[in-house]
Structures are given as structure tokens and as C-alpha cells.
Rosetta silent file (secondary structure, phi, psi, omega in degrees, C-alpha in Angstrom):
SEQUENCE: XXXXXXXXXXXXXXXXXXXXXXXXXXXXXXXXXXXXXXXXXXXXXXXXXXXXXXXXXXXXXXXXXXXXXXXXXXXXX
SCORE:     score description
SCORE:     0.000 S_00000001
   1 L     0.000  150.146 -174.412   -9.457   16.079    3.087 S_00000001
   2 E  -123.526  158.649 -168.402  -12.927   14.581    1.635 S_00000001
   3 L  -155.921  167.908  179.700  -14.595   15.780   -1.562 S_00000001
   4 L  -108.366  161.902  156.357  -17.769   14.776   -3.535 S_00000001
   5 L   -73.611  -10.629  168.708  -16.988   13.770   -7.254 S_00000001
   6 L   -75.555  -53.596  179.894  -19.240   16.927   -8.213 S_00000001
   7 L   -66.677  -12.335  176.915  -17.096   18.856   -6.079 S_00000001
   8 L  -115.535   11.945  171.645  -13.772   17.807   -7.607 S_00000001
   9 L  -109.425    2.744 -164.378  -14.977   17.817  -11.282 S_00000001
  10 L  -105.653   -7.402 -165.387  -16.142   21.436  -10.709 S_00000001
  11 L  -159.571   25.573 -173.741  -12.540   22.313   -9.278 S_00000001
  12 L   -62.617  -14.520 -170.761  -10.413   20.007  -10.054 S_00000001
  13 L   -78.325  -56.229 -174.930   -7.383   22.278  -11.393 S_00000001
  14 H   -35.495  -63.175 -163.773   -7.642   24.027   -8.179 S_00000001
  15 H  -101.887   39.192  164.412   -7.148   20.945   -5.865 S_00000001
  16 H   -99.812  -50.080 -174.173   -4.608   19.546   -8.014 S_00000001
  17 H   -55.123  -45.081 -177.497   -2.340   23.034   -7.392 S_00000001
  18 H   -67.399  -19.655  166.991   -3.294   22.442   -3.414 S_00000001
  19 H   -51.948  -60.038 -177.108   -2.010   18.862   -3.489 S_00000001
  20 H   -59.940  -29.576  147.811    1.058   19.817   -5.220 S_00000001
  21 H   -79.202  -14.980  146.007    1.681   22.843   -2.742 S_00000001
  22 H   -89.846   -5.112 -160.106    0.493   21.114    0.291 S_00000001
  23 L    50.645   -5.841 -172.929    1.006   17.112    0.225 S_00000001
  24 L   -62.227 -173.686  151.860   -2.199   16.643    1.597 S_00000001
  25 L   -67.251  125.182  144.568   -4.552   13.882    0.838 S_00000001
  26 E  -139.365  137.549  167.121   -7.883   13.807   -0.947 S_00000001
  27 E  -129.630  170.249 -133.931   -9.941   11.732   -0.978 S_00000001
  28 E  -112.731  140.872  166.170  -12.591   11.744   -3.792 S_00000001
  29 E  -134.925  157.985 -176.989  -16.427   10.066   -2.803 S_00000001
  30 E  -117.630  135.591 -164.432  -19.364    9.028   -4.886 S_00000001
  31 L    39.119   38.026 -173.340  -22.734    9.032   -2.690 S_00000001
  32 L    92.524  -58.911 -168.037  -20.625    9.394    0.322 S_00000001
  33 E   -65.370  159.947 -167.675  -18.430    6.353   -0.518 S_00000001
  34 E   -95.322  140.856 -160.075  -14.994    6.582   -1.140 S_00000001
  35 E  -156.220   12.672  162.412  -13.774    5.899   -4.747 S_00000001
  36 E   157.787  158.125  161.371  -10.327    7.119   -4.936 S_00000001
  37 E   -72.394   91.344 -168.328   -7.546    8.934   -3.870 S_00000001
  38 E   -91.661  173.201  177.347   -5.205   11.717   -5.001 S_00000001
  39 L  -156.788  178.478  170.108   -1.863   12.147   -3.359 S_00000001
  40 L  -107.024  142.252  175.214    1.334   13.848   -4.389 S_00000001
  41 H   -38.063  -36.041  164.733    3.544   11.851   -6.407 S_00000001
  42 H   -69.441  -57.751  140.245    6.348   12.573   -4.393 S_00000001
  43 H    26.552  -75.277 -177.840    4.659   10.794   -1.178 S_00000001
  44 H   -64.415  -41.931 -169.840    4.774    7.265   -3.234 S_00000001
  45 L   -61.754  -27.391 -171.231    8.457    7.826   -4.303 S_00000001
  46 L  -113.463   33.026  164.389    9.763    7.680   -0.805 S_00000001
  47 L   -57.326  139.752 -168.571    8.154    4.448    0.361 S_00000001
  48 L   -57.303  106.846  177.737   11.083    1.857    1.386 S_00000001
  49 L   -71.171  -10.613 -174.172   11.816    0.355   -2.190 S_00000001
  50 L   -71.153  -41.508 -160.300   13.090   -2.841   -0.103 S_00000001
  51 L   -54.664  130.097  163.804    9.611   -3.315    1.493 S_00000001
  52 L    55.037   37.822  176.917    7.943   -6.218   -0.734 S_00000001
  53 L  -113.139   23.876  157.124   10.215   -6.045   -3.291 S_00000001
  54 L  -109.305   17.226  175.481   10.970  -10.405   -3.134 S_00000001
  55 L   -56.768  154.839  159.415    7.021  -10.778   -2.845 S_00000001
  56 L    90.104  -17.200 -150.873    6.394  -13.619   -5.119 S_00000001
  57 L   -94.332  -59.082 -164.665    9.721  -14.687   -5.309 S_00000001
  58 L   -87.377  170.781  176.851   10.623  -17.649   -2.837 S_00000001
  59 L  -138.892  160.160  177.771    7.971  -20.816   -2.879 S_00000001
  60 L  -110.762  125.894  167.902    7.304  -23.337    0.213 S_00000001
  61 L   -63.086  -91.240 -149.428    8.647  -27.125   -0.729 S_00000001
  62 L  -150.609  169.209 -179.415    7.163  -28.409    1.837 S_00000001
  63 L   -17.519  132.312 -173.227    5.434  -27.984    5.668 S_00000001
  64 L   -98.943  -16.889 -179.114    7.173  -25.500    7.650 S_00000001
  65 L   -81.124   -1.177 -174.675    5.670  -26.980   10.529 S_00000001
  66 L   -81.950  140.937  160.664    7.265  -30.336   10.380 S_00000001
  67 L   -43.436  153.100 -173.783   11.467  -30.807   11.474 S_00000001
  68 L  -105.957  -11.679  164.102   13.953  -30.409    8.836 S_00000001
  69 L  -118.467  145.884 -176.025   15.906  -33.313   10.823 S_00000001
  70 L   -52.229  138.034 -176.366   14.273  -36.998   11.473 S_00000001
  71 H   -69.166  -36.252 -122.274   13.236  -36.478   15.142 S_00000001
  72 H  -104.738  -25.529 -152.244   14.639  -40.322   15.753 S_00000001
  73 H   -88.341  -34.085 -178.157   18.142  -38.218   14.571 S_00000001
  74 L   -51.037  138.046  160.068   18.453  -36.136   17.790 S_00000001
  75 L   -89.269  142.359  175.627   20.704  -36.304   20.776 S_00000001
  76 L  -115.653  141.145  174.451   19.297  -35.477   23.955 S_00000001
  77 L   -76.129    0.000    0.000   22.346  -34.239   26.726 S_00000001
């Protein structure tokens, strides 16, 4: 669902109880553009807690595209 910011400061209690009994979506716009979102809180809780939760964590030492053994090191069969 789409809304104006006029239309959701004039009736905002209102489409906070239809979020909370429906799950839907709004999303809030200012001249037509889009400028935020409500959602129901439960929604974000059951997002994968695994997903992205080492962003940031590991670092790259050094070219991944290069061998990790001397090429010179290989046997060929």
C-alpha cells in the first residue's frame, strides 16, 4: 500500500492498527517519492539471523586470483 505524508499524518493511528492487524506494507511518499516505510515489527524478526551476520569480519591478505601454490610446484600426470 502507498500513502501521501498528508495522508498518513491525518491518519496515522488508524494505519498503524491496520499494519499491526494485517502485516501489510506501507509505504509513506513525499511529492510522489518514496520516503519511508512502515512494516510490522514482527516481519524483521524472522529474517535468517545467519544471513550477514560475519559481514565485516574476514579481510583479503592478498589476490584471490593468483595460486596459493608456486605454479613451478605442480605435478602434471
Amino acid at each position: 500500500m502507498e500513502i501521501s505524508s498528508v495522508q498518513f499524518r491525518a491518519s496515522c493511528f488508524k494505519i498503524l492498527e491496520e499494519v499491526e492487524k494485517t502485516h501489510m506494507e506501507v509505504v509513506i511518499t513525499k511529492r510522489g517519492k518514496p520516503v519511508a516505510k512502515l512494516v510490522h515489527i514482527e516481519d524483521e524478526e524472522k529474517k535468517d539471523p545467519f544471513l550477514g551476520a560475519l559481514k565485516g569480519v574476514g579481510r583479503t591478505i592478498s589476490d584471490l586470483t593468483e595460486p596459493v601454490v608456486d605454479p613451478q610446484d605442480w605435478e602434471i600426470d
